[in-house]
VOTI-856663 format. One record per residue (C-alpha): y, z, x; residue number from 0. Coordinates in pm, 1 decimal. Layout:
// VOTI-856663
Y, Z, X, NUM
...
This chain:
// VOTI-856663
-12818.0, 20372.4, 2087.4, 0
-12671.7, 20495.4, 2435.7, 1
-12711.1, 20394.2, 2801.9, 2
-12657.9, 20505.1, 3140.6, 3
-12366.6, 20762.1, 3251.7, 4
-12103.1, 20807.3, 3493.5, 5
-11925.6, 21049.6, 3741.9, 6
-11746.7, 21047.8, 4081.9, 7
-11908.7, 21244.6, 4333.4, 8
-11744.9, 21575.2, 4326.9, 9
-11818.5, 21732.7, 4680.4, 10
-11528.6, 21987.8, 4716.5, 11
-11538.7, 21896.5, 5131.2, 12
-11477.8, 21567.1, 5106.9, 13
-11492.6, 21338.4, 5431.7, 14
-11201.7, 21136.3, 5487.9, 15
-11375.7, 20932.7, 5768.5, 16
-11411.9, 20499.2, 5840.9, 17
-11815.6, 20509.3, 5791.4, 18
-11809.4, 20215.9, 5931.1, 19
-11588.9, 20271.9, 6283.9, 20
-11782.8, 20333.6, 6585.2, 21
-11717.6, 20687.5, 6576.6, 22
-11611.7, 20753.3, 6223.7, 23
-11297.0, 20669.9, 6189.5, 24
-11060.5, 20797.5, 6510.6, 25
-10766.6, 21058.7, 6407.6, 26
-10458.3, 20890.4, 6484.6, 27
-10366.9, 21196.0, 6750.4, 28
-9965.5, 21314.5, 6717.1, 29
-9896.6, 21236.6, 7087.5, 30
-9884.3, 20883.0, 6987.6, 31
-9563.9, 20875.8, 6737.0, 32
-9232.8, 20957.7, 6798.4, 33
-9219.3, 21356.6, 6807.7, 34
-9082.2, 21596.0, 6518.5, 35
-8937.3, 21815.9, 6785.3, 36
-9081.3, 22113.0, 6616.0, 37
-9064.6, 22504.2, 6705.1, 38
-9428.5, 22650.5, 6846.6, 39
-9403.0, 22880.9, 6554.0, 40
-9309.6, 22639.2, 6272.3, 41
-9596.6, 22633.8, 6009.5, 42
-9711.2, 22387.7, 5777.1, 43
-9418.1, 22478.4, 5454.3, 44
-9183.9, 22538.7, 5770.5, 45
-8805.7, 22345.7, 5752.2, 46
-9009.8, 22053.9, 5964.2, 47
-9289.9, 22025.3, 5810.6, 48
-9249.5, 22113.0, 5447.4, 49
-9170.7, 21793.5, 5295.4, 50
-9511.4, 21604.2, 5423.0, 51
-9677.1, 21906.7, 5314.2, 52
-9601.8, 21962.0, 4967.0, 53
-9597.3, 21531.4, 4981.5, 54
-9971.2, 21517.4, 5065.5, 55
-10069.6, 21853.1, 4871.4, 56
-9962.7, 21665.6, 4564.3, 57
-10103.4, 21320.7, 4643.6, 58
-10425.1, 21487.1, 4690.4, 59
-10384.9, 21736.6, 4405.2, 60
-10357.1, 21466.1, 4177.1, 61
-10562.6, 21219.7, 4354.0, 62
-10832.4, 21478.3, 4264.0, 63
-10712.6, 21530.4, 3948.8, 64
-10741.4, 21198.0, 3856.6, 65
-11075.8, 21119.9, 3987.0, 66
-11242.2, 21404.9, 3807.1, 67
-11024.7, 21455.9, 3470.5, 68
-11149.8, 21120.4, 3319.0, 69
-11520.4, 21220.9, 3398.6, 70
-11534.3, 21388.3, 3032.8, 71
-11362.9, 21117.4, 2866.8, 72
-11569.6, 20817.3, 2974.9, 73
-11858.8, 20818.7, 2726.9, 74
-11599.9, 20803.4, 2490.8, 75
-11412.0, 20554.1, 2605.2, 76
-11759.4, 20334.0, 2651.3, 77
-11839.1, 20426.5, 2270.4, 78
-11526.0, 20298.2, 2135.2, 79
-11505.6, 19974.1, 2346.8, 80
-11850.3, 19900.2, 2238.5, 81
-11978.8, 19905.7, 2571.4, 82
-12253.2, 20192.5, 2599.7, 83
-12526.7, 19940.5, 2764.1, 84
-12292.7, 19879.0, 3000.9, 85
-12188.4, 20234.5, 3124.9, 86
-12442.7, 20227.4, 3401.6, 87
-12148.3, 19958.3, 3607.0, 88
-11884.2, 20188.8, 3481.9, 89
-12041.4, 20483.1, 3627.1, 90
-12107.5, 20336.2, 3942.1, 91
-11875.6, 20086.1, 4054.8, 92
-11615.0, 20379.8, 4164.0, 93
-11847.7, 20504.3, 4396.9, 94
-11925.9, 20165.4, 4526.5, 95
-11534.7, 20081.3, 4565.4, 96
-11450.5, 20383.4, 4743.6, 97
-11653.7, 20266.3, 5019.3, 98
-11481.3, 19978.4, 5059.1, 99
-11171.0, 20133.1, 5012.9, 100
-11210.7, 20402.3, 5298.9, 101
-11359.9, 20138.6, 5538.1, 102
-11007.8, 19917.2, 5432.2, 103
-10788.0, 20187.7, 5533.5, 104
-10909.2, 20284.4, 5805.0, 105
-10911.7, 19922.7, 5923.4, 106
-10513.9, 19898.0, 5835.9, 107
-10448.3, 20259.8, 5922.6, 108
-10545.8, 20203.8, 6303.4, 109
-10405.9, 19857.0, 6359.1, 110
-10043.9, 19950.8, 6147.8, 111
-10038.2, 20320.6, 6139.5, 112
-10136.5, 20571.9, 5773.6, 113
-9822.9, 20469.0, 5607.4, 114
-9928.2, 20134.5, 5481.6, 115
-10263.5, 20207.1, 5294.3, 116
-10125.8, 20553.5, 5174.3, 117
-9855.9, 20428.7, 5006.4, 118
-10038.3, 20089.3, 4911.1, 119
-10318.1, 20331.9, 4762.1, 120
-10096.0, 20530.8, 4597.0, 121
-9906.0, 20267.6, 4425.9, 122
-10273.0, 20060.3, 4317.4, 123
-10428.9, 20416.9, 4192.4, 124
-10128.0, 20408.0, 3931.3, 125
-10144.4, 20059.4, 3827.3, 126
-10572.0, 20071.8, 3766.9, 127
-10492.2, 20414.2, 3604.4, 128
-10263.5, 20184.8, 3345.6, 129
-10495.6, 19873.4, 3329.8, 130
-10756.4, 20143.3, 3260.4, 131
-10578.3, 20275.4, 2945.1, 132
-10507.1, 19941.6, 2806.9, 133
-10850.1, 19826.1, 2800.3, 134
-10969.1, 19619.4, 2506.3, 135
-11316.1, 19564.8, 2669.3, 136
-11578.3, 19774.5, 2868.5, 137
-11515.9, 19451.8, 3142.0, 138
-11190.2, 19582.5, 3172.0, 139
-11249.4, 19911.4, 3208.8, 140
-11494.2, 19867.5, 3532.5, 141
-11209.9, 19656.5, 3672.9, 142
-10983.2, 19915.7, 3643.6, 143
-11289.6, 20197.4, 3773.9, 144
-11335.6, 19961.1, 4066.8, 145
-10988.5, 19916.5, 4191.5, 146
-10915.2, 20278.9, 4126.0, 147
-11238.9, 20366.8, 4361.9, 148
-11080.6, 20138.1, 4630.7, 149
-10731.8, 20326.9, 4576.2, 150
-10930.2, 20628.3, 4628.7, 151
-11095.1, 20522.8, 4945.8, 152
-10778.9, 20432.5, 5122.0, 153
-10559.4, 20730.2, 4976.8, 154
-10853.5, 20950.6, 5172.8, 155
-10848.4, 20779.4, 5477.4, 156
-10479.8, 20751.4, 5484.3, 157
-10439.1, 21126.1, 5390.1, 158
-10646.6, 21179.9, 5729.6, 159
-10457.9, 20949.8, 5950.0, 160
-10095.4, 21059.1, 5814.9, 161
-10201.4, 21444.4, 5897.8, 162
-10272.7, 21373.0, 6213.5, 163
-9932.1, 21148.6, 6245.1, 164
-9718.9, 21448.1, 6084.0, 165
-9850.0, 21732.9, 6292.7, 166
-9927.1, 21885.3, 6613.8, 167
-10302.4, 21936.7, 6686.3, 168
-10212.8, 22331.5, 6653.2, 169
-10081.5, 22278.1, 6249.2, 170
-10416.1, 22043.0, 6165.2, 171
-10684.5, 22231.6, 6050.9, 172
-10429.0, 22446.9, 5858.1, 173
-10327.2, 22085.1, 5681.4, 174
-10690.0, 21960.7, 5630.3, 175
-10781.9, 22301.5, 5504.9, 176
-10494.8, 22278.1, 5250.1, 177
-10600.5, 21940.1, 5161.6, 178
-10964.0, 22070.1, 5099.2, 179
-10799.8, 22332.7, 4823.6, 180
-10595.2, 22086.9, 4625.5, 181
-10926.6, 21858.4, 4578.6, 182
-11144.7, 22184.7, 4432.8, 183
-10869.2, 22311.3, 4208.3, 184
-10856.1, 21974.8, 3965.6, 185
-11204.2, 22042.2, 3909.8, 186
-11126.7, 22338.0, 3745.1, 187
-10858.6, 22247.3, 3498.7, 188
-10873.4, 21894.7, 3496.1, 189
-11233.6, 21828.9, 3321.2, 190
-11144.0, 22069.2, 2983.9, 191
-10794.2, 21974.8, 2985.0, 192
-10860.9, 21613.6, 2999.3, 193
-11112.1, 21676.9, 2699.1, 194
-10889.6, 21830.3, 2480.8, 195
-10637.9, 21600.5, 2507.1, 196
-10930.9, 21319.2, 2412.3, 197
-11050.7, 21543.2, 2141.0, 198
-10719.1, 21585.8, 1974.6, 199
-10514.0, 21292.4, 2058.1, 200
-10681.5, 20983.8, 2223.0, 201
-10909.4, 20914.4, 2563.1, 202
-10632.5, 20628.8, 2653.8, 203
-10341.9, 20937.6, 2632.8, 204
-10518.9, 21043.6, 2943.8, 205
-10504.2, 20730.9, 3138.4, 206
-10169.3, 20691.3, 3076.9, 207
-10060.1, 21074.3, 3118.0, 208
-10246.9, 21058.9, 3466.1, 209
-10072.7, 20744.0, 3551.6, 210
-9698.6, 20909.3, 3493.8, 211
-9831.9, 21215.4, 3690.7, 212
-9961.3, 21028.0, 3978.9, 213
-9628.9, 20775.1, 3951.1, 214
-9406.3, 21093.1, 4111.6, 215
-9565.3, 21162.7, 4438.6, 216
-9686.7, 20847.3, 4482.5, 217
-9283.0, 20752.1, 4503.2, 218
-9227.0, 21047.8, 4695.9, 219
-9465.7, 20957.2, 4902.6, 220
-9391.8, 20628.0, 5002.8, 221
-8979.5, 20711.4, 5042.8, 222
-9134.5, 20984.6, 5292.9, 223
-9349.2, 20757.6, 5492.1, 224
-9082.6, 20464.5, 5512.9, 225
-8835.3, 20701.6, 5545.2, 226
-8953.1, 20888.9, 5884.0, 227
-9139.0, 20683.5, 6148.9, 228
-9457.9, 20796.4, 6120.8, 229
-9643.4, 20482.1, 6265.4, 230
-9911.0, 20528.2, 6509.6, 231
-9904.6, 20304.5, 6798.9, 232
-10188.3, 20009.5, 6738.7, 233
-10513.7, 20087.5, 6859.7, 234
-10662.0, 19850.0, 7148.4, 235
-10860.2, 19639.2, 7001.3, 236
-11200.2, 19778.9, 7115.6, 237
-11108.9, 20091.5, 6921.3, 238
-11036.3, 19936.2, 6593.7, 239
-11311.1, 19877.9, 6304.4, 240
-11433.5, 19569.4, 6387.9, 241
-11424.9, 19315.1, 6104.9, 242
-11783.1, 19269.3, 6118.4, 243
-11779.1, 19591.4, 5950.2, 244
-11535.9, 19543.9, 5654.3, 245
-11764.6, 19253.1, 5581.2, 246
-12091.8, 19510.8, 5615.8, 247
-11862.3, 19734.6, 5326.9, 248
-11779.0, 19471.4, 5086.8, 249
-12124.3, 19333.5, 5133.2, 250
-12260.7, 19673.7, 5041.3, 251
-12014.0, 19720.8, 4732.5, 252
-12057.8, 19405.6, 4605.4, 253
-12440.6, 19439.3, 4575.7, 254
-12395.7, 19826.4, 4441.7, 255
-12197.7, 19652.9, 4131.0, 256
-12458.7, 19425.7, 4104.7, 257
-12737.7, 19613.3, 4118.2, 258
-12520.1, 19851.5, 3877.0, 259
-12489.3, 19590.6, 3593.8, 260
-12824.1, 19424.9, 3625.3, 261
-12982.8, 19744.2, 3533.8, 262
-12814.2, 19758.4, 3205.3, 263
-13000.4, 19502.0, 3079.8, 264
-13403.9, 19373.0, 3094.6, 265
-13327.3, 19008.5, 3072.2, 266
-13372.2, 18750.9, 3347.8, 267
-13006.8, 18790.4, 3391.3, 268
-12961.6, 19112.6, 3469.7, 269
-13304.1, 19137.3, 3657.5, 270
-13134.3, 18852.6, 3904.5, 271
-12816.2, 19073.0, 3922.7, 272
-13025.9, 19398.7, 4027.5, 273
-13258.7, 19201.9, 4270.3, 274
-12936.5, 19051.3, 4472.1, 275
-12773.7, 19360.7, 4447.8, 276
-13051.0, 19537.9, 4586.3, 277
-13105.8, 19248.2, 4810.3, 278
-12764.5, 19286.8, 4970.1, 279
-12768.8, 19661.1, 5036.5, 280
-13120.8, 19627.9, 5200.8, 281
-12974.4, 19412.7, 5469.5, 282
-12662.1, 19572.9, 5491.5, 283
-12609.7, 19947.5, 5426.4, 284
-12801.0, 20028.7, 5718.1, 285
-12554.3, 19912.4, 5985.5, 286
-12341.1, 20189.2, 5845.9, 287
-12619.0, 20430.8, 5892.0, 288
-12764.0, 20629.0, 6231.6, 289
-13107.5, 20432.2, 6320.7, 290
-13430.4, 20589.5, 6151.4, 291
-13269.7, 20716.6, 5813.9, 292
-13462.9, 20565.3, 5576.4, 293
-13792.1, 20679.8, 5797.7, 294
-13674.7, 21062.1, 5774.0, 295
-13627.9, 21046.5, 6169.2, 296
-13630.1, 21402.5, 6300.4, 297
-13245.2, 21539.7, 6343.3, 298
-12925.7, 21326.2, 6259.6, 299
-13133.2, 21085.9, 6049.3, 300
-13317.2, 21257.6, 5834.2, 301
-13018.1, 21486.9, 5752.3, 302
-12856.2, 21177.4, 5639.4, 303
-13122.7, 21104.2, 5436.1, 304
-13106.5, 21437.0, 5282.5, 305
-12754.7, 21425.8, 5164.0, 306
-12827.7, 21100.4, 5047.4, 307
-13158.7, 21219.9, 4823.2, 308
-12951.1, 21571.1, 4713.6, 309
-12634.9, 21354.9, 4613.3, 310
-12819.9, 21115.9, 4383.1, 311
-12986.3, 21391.1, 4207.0, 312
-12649.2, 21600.8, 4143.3, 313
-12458.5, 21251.8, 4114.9, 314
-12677.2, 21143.2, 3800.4, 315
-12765.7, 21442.1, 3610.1, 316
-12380.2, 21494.1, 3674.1, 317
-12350.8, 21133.0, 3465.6, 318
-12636.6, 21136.3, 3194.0, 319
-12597.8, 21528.4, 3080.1, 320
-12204.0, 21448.0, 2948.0, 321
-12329.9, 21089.5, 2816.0, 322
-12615.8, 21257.2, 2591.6, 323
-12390.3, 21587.5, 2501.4, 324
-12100.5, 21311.9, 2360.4, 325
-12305.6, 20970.5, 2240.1, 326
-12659.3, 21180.8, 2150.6, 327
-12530.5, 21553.6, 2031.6, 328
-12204.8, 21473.4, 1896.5, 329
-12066.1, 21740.6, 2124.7, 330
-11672.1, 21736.5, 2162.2, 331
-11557.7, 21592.7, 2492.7, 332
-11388.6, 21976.0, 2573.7, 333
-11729.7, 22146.6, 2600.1, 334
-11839.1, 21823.6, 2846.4, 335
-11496.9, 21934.1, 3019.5, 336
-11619.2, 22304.7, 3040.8, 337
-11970.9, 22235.6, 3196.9, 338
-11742.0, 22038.3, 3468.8, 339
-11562.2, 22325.0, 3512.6, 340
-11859.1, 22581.2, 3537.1, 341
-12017.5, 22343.3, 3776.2, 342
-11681.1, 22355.4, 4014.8, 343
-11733.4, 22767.2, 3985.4, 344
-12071.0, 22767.9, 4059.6, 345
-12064.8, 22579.3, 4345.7, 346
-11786.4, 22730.0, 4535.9, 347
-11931.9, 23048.5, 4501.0, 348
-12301.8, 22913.3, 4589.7, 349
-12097.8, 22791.6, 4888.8, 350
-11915.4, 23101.6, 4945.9, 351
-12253.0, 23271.7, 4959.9, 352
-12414.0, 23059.0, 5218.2, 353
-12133.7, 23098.3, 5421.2, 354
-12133.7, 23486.4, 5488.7, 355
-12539.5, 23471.8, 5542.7, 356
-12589.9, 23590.5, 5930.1, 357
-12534.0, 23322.7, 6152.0, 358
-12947.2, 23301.7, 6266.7, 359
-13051.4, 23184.8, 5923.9, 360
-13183.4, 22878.7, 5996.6, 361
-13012.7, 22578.1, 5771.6, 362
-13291.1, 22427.8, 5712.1, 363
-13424.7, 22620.4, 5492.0, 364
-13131.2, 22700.7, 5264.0, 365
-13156.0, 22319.8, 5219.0, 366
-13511.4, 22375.5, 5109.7, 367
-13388.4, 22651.4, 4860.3, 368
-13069.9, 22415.5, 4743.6, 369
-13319.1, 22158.6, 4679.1, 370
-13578.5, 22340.5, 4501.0, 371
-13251.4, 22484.4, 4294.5, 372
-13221.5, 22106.4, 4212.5, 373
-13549.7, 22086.2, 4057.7, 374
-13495.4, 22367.2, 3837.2, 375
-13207.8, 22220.1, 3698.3, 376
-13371.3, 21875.9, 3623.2, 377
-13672.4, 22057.5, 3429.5, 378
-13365.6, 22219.0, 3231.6, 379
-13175.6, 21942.4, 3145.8, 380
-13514.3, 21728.1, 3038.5, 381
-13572.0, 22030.9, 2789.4, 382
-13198.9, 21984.9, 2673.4, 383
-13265.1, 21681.2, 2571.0, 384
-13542.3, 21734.2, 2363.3, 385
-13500.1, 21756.3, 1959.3, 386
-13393.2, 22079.5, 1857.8, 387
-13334.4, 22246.0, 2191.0, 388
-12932.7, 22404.4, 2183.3, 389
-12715.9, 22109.8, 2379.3, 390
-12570.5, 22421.4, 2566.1, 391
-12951.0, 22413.6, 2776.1, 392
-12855.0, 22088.9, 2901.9, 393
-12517.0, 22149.0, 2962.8, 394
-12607.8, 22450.2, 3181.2, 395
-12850.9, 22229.3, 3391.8, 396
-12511.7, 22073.1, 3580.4, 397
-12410.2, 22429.0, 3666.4, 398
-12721.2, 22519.8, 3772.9, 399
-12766.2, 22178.4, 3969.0, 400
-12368.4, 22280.3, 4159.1, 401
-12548.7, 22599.5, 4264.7, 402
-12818.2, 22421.3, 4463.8, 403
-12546.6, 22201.5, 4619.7, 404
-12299.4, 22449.6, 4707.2, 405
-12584.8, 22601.3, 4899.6, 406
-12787.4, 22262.9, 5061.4, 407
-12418.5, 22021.4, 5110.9, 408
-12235.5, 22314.2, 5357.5, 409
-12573.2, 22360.3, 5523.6, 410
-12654.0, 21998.5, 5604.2, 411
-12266.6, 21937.5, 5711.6, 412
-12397.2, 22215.1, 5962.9, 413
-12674.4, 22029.0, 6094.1, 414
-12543.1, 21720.3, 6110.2, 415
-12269.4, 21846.2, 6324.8, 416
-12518.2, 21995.3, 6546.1, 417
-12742.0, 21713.2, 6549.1, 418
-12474.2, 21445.2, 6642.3, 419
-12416.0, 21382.9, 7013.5, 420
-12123.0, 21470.8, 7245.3, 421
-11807.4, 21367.5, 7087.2, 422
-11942.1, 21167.9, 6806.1, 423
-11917.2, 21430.3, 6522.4, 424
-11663.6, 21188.2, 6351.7, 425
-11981.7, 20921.0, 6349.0, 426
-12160.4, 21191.2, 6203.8, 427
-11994.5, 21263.6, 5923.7, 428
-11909.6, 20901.6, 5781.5, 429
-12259.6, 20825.5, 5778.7, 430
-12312.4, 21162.6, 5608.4, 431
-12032.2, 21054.6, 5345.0, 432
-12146.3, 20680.7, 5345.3, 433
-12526.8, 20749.9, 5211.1, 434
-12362.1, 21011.5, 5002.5, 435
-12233.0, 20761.9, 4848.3, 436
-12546.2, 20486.8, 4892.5, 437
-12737.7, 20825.0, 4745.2, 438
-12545.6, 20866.6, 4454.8, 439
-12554.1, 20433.4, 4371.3, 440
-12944.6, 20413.6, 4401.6, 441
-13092.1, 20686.2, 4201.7, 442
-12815.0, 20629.4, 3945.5, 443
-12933.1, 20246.5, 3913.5, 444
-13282.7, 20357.9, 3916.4, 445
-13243.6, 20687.0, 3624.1, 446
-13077.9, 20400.0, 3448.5, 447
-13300.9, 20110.6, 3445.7, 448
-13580.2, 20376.4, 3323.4, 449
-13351.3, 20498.1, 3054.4, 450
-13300.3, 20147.6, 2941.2, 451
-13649.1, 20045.7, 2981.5, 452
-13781.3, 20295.2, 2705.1, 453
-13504.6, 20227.1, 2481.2, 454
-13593.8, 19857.0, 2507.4, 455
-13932.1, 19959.9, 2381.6, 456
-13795.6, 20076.9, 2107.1, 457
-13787.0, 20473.4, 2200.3, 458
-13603.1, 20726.8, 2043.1, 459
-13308.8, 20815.7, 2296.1, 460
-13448.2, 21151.1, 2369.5, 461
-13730.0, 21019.7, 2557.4, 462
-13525.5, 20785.4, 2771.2, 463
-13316.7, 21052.5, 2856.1, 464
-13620.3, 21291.5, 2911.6, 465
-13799.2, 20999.5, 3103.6, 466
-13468.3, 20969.5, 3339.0, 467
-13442.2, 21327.7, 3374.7, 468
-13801.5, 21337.4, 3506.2, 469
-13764.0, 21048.3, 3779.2, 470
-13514.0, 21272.8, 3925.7, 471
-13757.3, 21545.7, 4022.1, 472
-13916.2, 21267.9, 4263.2, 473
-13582.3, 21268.0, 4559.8, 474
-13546.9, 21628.0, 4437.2, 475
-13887.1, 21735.6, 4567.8, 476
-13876.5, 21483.7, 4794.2, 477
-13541.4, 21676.3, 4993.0, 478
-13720.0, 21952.1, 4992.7, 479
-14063.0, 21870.1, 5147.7, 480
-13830.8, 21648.5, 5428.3, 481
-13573.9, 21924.4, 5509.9, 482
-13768.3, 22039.5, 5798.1, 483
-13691.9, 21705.7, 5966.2, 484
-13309.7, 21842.5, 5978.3, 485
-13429.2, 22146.8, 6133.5, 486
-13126.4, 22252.1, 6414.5, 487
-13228.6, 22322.6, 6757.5, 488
């Protein structure tokens, strides 16, 4: 018998934003640290500027690396620690942590400058990868998922800050877009190679390989950080993230791990876990969240609805295809790794295409198109799963699936951006990130409790995972009949 899956969300323009500061996390701006002195024409791998640069390309090569190479190996891992029923908590407390992670360092970032969290991140992502690898339990394992989501939040955050610490205004975009380029490129190798290396040798040699890899720039970086002084002066106290709001976060990651673990289970245990889970982000995700989201609110609301609805969908048939390919179809964890891989192809170029459309296509409606793209790849993946149907159909769904969201995610960064008022783009885009993220937790929790639900009634595991596949074309219509709420001016 299997459960529930798994997956870190694997948008290749990730948001390193505070969802929870007024206006999405403030860039610590240059002018405020002690100047490098640089020439006008220096460029990023210039004398001045090339140790930060390769520094931070590496954290965030292997920061991505990291995130997505154990995606593959996971079912595996849950299968040998005995712990299938509980992969839904697995699969979903990273998610949940890396909230609370990125609303953390943003918190210490403005009040003691990027330094502190980055290297504090840096230096927790290696010890969860190692308490990771050493687990003797599935309990342990979700520890070590949910401190390495935290790690993750405040390596993001800090990564953002420390650019803006380390270069002139003129240098950042060149930086961020760097930054961008080292998270999409794990996604290529990392998946396959990380299932090989389970395959052939053991799914705990890749926790442990990962943590030695991530051990070296994480040193680097933190001699480079304490070494130059790269602090930004404190923020006044107005413009930090109020506490209120790290409380809101924890609130809302707490009751995501909740809600995560009561759904592995249809006892009246678990059914009080997943009611105060879902209890506590009822009353709190919202205050991370623009007014009228969850009513589809025309403009900056209902597009972060939509991300929200489109994230889920990709999030979970992202996490039940490789759980059914490794625990249902015996397929090696290497083929898993290659539909990861196809996936990060499919949607760069879906994104690549959307991007040289002319400039009057309204957005809108390649949402509508991304969406509907969606819903193909759900009917293909619930035909994967049925009894002799190739597992290479469901596989394919997920690449499918990244070609709707290469084309909906760039489109609905678009509107959001034009949708969000004068100098509040930053608040714009953590709210886009934090429902991402919200998204990804509650249609997750709900594919899951189905899928347990019909194998509790004694169902063969095909039909629970055709029966979670199906609930899936409910948000995945659903984005598509509400995109015209996020239509632009």
């Amino acid at each position: 018998m299997t459960d529930a899956p798994k997956s870190p969300s694997r948008d290749p323009h990730p948001t390193f934003t505070d969802p929870a500061a007024p206006d999405g996390g403030r860039r610590t701006k240059a002018a405020d640290l002690p100047p490098l002195r640089p020439e006008d024409t220096d460029g990023i791998f210039s004398r001045t500027y090339a140790a930060p640069t390769s520094s931070f390309a590496a954290v965030m090569f292997l920061t991505g690396l990291a995130a997505l190479a154990v995606v593959p190996t996971l079912p595996t891992a849950a299968r040998d620690l005995d712990g299938v029923s509980l992969f839904p908590l697995v699969a979903g407390c990273f998610v949940a942590a890396s909230l609370l992670g990125g609303v953390l360092g943003g918190h210490w970032a403005d009040r003691a400058g990027a330094n502190r969290p980055l290297a504090a991140g840096m230096v927790l992502a290696v010890v969860t990868l190692l308490v990771s690898a050493s687990s003797t339990s599935i309990w342990q394992l979700a520890a070590g998922r949910f401190v390495d989501g935290v790690a993750g939040g405040m390596v993001a955050v800090a990564i953002n800050t420390a650019i803006g610490q380390a270069y002139p205004e003129r240098l950042q975009p060149r930086a961020l877009a760097l930054m961008s380029a080292c998270w999409i490129i794990p996604s290529l190798v990392g998946p396959p190679m990380a299932g090989l290396v389970a395959e052939w040798w053991s799914w705990r040699a890749v926790f442990y390989g990962l943590a030695v890899l991530t051990a070296l720039p994480a040193l680097a970086v933190v001699a480079l950080l304490n070494g130059r002084s790269w602090k930004a002066a404190p923020a006044l106290s107005e413009e930090r993230t109020p506490r209120p709001a790290l409380t809101v976060a924890v609130a809302v990651s707490v009751g995501a791990a909740l809600g995560q673990y009561g759904v592995s289970g249809w006892d009246t245990r678990h059914l009080l876990f997943a009611v105060s889970g879902l209890a506590l982000m009822v009353l709190f995700a919202s205050r991370l969240l623009p007014a009228g989201t969850w009513r589809a609110a025309h403009g900056l609301p209902a597009t972060v609805l939509l991300r929200g609805l489109s994230s889920g969908v990709f999030f979970t048939l992202e996490a039940f295809v490789p759980l059914m390919l490794v625990t249902d179809r015996d397929v090696a964890p290497v083929v898993t790794g290659l539909a990861f891989t196809g996936a990060a192809v499919a949607w760069a170029a879906s994104s690549w295409v959307q991007g040289r459309l002319p400039e009057r296509t309204p957005r809108h409606r390649l949402v509508v198109v991304g969406a509907l793209v969606q819903v193909v790849a759900v009917v293909i993946a619930a035909v994967g799963s049925l009894p002799g149907v190739p597992a290479v159909t469901a596989a394919s769904s997920m690449v499918v699936a990244a070609v709707g969201m290469g084309l909906l995610a760039p489109s609905l960064t678009v509107l959001s951006l034009a949708h969000a008022p004068a100098g509040r783009q930053g608040y714009a885009s953590s709210a886009m990130q934090t429902n991402q993220n919200l998204g990804q937790i509650l249609v997750l929790g709900v594919a899951s409790a189905v899928f347990n639900a019909f194998l509790s009634g004694g169902s063969n595991d095909h039909i629970g995972y055709a029966a979670a596949f199906g609930l899936l074309l409910l948000p995945g219509v659903l984005a598509a009949v509400l995109a015209a709420r996020a239509r632009g001016a």
